[in-house]
RODO-2510 file (C-alpha; in nm, 4 decimals, decimal comma):
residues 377
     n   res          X          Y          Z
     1     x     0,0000     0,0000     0,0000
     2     x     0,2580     0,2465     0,0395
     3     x     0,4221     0,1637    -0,2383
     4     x     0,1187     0,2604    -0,4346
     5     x     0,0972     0,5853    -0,2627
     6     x     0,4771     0,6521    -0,2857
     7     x     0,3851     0,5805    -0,6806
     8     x     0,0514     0,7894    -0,7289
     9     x     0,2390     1,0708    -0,5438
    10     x     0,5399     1,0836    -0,8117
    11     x     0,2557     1,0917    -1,0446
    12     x     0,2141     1,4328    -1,2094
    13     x    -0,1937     1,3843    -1,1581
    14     x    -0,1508     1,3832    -0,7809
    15     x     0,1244     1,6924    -0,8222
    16     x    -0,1341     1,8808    -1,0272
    17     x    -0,2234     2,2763    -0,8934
    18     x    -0,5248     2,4185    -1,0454
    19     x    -0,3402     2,6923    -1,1537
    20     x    -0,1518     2,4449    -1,3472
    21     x    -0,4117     2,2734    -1,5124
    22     x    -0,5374     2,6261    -1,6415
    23     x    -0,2336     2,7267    -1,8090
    24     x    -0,1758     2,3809    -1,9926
    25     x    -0,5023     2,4476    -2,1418
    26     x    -0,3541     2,8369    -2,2180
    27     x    -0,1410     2,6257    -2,3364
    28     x    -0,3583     2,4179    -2,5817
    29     x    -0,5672     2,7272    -2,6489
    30     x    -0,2428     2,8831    -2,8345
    31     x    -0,1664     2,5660    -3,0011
    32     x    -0,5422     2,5556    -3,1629
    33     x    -0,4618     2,9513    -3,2362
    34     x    -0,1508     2,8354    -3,4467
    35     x    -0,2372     2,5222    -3,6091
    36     x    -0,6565     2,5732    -3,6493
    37     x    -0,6596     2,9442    -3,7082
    38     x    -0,3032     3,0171    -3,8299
    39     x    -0,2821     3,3197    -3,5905
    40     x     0,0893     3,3642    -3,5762
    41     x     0,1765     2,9786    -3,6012
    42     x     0,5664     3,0309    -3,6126
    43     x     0,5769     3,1915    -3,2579
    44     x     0,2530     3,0703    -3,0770
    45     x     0,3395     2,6884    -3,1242
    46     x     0,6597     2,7162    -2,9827
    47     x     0,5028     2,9440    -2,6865
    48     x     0,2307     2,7422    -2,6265
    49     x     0,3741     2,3982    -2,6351
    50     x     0,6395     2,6041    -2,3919
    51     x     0,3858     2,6957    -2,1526
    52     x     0,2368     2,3297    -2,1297
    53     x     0,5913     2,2042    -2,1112
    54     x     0,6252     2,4669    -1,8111
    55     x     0,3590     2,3475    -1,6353
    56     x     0,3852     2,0175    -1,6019
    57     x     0,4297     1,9273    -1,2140
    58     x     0,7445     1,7902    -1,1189
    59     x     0,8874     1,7565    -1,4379
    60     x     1,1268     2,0821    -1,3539
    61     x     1,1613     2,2209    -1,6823
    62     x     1,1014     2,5571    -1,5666
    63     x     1,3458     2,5221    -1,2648
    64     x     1,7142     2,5385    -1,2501
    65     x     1,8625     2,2942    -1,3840
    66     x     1,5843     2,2125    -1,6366
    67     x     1,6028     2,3012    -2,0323
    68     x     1,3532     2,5389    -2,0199
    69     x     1,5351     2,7501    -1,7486
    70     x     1,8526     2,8018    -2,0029
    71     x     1,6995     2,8769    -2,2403
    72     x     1,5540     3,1482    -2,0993
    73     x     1,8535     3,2249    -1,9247
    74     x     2,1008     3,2211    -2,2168
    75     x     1,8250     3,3456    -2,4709
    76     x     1,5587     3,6119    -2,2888
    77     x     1,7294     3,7231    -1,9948
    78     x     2,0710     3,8256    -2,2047
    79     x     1,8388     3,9992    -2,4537
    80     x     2,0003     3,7640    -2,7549
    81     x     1,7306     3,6319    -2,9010
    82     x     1,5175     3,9488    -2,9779
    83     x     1,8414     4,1110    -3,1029
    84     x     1,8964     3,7889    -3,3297
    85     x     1,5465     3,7782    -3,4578
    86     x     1,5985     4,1374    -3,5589
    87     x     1,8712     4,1003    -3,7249
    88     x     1,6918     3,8168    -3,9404
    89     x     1,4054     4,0979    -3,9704
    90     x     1,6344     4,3470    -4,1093
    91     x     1,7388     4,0856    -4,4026
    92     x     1,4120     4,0666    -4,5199
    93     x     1,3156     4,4126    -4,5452
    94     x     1,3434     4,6601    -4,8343
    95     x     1,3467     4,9545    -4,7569
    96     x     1,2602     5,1119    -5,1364
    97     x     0,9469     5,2325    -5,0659
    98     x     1,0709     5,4330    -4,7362
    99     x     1,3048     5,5820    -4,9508
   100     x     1,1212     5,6412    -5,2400
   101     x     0,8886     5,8676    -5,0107
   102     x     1,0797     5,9430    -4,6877
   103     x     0,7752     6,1543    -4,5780
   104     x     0,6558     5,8602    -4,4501
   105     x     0,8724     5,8336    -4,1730
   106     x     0,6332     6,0847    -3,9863
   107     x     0,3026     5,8063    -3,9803
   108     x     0,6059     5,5678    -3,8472
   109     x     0,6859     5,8236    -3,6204
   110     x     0,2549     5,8490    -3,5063
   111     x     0,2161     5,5305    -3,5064
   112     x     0,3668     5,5045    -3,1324
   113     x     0,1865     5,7427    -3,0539
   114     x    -0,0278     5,4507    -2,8518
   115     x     0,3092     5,3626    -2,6990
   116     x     0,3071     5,6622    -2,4977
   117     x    -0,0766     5,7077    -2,4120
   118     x    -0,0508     5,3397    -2,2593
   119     x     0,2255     5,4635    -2,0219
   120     x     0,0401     5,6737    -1,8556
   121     x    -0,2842     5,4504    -1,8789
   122     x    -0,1401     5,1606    -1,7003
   123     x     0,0394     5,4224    -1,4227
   124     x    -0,3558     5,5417    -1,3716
   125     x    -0,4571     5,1683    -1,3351
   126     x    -0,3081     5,1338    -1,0632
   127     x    -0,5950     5,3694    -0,9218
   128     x    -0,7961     5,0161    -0,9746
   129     x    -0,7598     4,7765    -0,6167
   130     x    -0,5144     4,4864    -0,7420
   131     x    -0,2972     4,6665    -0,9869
   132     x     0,0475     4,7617    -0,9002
   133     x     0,2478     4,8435    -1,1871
   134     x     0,5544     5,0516    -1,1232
   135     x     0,6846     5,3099    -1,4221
   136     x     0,8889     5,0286    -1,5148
   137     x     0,6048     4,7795    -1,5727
   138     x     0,4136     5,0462    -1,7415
   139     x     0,6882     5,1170    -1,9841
   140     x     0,6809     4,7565    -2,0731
   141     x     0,3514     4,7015    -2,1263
   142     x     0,2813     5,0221    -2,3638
   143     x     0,5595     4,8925    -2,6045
   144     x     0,2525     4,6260    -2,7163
   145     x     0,1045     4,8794    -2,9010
   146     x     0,3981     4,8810    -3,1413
   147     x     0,2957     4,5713    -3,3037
   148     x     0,6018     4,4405    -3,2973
   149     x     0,6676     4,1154    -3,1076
   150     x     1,0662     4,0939    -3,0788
   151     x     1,1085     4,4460    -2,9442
   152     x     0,8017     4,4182    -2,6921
   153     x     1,0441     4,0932    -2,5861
   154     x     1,3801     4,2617    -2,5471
   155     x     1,1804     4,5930    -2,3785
   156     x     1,0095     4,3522    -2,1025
   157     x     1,3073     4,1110    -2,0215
   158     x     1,5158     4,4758    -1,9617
   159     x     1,2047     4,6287    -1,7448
   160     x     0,9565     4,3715    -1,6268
   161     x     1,0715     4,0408    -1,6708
   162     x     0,7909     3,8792    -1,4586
   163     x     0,5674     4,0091    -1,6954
   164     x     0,7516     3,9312    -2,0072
   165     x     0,4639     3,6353    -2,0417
   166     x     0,1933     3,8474    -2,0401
   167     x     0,3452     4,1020    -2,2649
   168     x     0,4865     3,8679    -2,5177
   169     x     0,1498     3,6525    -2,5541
   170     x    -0,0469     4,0055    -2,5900
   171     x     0,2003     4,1361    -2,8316
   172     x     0,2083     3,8776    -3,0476
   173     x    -0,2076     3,7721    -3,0283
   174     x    -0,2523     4,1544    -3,1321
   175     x    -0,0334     4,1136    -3,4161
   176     x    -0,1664     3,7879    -3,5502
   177     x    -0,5377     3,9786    -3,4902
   178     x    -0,4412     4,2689    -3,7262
   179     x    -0,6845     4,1978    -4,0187
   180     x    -0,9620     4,2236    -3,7995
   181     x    -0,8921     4,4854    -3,5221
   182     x    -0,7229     4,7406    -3,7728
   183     x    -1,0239     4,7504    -4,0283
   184     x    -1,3184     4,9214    -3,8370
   185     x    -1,0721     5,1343    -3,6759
   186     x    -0,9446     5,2581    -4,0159
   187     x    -1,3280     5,2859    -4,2135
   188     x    -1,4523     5,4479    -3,9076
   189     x    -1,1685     5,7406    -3,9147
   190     x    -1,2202     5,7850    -4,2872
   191     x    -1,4422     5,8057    -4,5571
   192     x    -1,5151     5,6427    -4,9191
   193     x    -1,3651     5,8822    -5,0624
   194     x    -1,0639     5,8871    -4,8767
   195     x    -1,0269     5,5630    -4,8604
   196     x    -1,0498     5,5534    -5,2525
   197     x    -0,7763     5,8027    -5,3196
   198     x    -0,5212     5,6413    -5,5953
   199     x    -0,1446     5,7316    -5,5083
   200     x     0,1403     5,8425    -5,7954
   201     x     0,3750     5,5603    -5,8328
   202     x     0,6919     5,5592    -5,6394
   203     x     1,0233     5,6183    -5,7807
   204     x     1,3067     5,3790    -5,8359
   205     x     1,5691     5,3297    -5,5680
   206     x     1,8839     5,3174    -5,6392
   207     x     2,1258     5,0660    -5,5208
   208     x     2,4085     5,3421    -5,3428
   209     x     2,0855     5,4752    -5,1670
   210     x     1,9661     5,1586    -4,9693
   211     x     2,3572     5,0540    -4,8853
   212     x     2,3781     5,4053    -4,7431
   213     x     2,0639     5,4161    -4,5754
   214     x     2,1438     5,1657    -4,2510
   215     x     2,4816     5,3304    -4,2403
   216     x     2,2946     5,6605    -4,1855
   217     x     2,0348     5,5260    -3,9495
   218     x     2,3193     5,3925    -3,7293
   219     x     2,5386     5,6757    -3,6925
   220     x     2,2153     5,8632    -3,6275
   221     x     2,1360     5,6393    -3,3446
   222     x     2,4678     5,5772    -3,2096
   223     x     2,4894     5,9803    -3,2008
   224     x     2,1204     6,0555    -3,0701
   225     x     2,0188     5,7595    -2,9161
   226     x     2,2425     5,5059    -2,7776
   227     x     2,0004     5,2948    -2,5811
   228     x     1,8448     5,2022    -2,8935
   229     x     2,1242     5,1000    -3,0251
   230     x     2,1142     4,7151    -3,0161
   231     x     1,7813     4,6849    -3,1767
   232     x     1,8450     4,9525    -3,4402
   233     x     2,2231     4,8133    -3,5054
   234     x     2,1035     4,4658    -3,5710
   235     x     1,8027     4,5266    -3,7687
   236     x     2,0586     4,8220    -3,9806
   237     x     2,3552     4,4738    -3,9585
   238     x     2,0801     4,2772    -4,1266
   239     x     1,9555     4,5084    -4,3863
   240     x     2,3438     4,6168    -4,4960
   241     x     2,4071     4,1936    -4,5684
   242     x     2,1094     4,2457    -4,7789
   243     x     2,1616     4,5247    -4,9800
   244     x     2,5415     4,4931    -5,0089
   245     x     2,5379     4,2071    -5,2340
   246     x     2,8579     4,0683    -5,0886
   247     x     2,7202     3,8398    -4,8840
   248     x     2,4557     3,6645    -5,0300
   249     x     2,5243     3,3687    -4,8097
   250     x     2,5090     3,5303    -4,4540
   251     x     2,1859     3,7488    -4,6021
   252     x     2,0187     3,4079    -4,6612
   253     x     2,0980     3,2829    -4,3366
   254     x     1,9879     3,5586    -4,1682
   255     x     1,6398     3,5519    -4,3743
   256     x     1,6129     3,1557    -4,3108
   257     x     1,8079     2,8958    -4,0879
   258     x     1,9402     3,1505    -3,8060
   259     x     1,5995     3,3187    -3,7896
   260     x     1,4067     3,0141    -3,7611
   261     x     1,6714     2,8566    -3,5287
   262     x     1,5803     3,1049    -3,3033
   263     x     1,2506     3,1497    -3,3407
   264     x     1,1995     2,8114    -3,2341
   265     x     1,4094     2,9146    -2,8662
   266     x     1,2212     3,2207    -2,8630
   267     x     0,9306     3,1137    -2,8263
   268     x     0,9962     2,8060    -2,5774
   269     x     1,1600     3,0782    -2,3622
   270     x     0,8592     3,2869    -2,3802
   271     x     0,6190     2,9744    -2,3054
   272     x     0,8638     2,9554    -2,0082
   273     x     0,7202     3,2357    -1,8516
   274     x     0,3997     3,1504    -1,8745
   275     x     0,3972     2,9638    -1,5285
   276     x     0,0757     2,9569    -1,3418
   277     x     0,2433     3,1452    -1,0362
   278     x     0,3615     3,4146    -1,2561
   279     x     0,0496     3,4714    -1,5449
   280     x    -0,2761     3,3633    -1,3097
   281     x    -0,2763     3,7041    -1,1990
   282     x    -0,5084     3,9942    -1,2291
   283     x    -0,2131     4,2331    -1,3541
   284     x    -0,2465     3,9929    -1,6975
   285     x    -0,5805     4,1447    -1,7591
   286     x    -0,4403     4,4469    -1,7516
   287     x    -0,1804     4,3845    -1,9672
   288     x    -0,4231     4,2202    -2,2387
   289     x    -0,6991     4,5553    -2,2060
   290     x    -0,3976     4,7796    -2,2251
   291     x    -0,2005     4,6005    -2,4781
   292     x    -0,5422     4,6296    -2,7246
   293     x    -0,6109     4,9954    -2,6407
   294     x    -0,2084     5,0994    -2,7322
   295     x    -0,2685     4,9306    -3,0639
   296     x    -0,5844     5,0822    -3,1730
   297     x    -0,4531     5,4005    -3,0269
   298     x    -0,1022     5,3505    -3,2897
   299     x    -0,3582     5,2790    -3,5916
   300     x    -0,5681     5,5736    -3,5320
   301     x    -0,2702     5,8167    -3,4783
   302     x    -0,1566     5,7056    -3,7658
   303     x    -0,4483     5,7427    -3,9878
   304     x    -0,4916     6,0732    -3,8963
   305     x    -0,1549     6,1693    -3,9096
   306     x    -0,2032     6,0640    -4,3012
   307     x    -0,5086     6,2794    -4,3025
   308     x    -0,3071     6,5303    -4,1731
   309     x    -0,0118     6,5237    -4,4335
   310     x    -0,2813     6,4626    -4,6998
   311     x    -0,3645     6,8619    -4,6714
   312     x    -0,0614     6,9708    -4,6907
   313     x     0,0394     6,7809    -4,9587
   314     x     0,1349     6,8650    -5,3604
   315     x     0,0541     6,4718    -5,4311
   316     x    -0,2921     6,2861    -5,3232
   317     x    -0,2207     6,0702    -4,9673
   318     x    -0,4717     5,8450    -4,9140
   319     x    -0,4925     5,7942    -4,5138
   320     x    -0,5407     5,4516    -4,4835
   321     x    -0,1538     5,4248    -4,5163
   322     x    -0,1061     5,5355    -4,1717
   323     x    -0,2511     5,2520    -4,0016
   324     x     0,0629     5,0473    -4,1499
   325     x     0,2413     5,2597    -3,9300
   326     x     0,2919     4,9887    -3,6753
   327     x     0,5092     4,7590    -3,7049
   328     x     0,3360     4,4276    -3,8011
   329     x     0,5560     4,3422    -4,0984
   330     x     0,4436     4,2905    -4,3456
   331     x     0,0532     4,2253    -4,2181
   332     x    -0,0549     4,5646    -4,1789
   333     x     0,0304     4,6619    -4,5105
   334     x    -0,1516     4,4117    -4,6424
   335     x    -0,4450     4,5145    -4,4593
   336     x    -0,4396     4,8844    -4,5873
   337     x    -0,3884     4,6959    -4,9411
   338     x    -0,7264     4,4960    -4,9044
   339     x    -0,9644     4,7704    -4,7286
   340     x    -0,8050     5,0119    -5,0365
   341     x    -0,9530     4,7375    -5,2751
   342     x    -1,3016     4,7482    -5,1141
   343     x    -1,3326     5,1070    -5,2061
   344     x    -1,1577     5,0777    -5,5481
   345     x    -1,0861     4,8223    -5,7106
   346     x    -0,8028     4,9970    -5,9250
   347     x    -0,6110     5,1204    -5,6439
   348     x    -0,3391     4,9268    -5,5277
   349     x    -0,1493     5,0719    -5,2049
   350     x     0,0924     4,7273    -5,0821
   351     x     0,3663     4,9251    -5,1936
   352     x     0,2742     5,2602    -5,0603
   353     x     0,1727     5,1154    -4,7278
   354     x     0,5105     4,9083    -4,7343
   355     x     0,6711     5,2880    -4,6510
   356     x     0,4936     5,3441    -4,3276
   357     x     0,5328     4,9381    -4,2443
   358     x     0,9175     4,9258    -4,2190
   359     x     0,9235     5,2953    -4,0830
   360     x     0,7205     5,1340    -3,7953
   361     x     1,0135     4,9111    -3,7356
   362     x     1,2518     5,1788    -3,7013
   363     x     0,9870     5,3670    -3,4843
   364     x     0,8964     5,1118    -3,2406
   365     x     1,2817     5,0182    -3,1981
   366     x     1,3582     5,3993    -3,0971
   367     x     1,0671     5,3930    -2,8793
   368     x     1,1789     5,1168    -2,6966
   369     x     1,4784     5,2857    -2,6859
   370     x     1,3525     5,5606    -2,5369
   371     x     1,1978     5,4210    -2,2318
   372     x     1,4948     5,1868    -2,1646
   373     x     1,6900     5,5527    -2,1399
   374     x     1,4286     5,6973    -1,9342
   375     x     1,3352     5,4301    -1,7224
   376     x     1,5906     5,1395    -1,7074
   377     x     1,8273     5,4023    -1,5527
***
């Protein structure tokens, strides 16, 4: 007899927390979001197959020792990974259209406009019983609202690393959501019309222009803002291999194997966090209300930041452009693309929302920047 209890007690049923049991089926819910709706499959499998993996009782995974505890450790909580993936990131974009229409930097530029709102939401939160977020946390959490999923990583493992969880899963279920939060934000801030407006084509790049532009950006940032430097120096390290034409080989391996080698880490390290004992919490709520409100807040700023330049303007803008401000490469440009279809079918704006979309990069990665300067301090 106790044998059989000295057995049933090594079992991971008789180990099993309720808390537990709710975030392996977090777990399972991101898995179905992957594989069943295709919602950001390349990092929500590997998170949520992490977070069952973190979860399961006694197994210590999660603890030291365990796999899942390195890889965190060597990954997340050096800031690696994120700088890796942007690298990768940085190989795969072209930066033509920016160039062909540098205006455009400014709805990259309004974009984060959420970013900053959210700050100061989450510090009035706290006004709410159960919330506690320091200026830290805050910063953390607002970086959501630039849609992009490795900077929101790199920001929270420097700031709020028990949140990093939270953040990440918001960040990137945000992201994945873009055709359908983006859309009614973007009719309801403009109208037929507007949304109808055909654009002039862009102008060819030349070649001397996009090797020179990543050298610019990161004397700029080295000079300006150092803080952003890592992010900003590995996505300008990525985009040089690309455009140089030297290095076809380390471009490609950027774009593919390295990229998906640590995707793969990423998101197991990011599953890692999700832990009963650090996500059950009511500060997660937060994080997911706030996290949507600093993205529709970037989409709208940007919109009407297009609006804005529209006026001014020798050339017809049309304003759904701005809502590609944020960073989700390259959905959100595809979104502006579609919704500009609905209203006329002969207007075709991928490329001219492309501009906006990789300024949203930059953007996002000097934001970050930004609060790491004015906070991390």
């Amino acid at each position: 007899m106790q044998q059989l209890q000295t057995l049933w007690q090594s079992t991971g049923m008789a180990a099993m927390g309720w808390g537990q049991l709710v975030m392996i089926m977090v777990g399972f819910v991101l898995l179905y979001l992957a594989i069943g709706k295709k919602f950001e499959p390349l990092l929500l499998l590997p998170i949520g197959f992490g977070a069952v993996l973190a979860n399961i009782p006694l197994a210590g995974m999660n603890d030291a020792g365990g796999i899942l505890h390195y890889i965190y450790l060597v990954g997340i909580d050096t800031g690696v990974f994120p700088l890796l993936i942007f690298m990768g990131v940085g190989a795969l974009t072209d930066f033509s259209p920016l160039l062909a229409n540098p205006r455009v930097l400014l709805l990259g530029a309004a974009a984060q406009f959420g970013i900053f709102v959210t700050l100061f939401g989450a510090i009035l939160l706290n006004a709410v019983p159960g919330f506690d977020f320091t200026l830290a946390d805050a910063s953390a959490i607002a970086i959501i609202g630039g849609a992009d999923g490795p900077t929101a990583i790199f920001l929270a493992s420097k700031l709020a690393p028990d949140l990093l969880g939270a953040i990440a899963v918001a960040a990137y279920s945000y992201m994945a959501l873009v055709p359908i939060i983006q859309p009614p934000i973007m009719k309801l801030l403009t109208s037929p019309q507007e949304r109808a407006i055909k654009m002039a084509q862009l102008r060819p790049v030349q070649r001397r222009e996009r090797i020179a532009f990543p050298l610019i950006v990161v004397v700029l940032t080295l000079l300006l803002l150092p803080s952003a430097a890592p992010l900003v120096g590995m996505f300008c390290l990525g985009n040089l291999m690309r455009e140089s034409g030297v290095v076809e080989r380390l471009s490609k391996t950027a774009q593919n194997e390295l990229i998906n080698i640590v995707t793969i880490f990423l998101g197991l390290a990011v599953g890692a966090k999700l832990s009963a004992d650090e996500f059950l919490r009511i500060e997660t709520l937060g994080i997911l209300l706030l996290g949507a409100c600093a993205f529709a807040m970037g989409t709208a700023a940007g919109v009407l930041m297009a609006k804005l330049m529209g006026k001014f303007s020798r050339h017809p803008i049309n304003p759904l452009i701005g809502a590609a401000g944020v960073s989700a490469v390259p959905m959100s440009a595809r979104v502006v693309n579609k919704v500009g279809l609905e209203a006329n079918p002969q207007n075709f704006l991928l490329m001219h929302a492309m501009g906006p979309n990789v300024a949203g990069v930059l953007g996002s990665a000097v934001a970050a920047g930004i609060l790491l300067a004015l906070v991390g301090g």
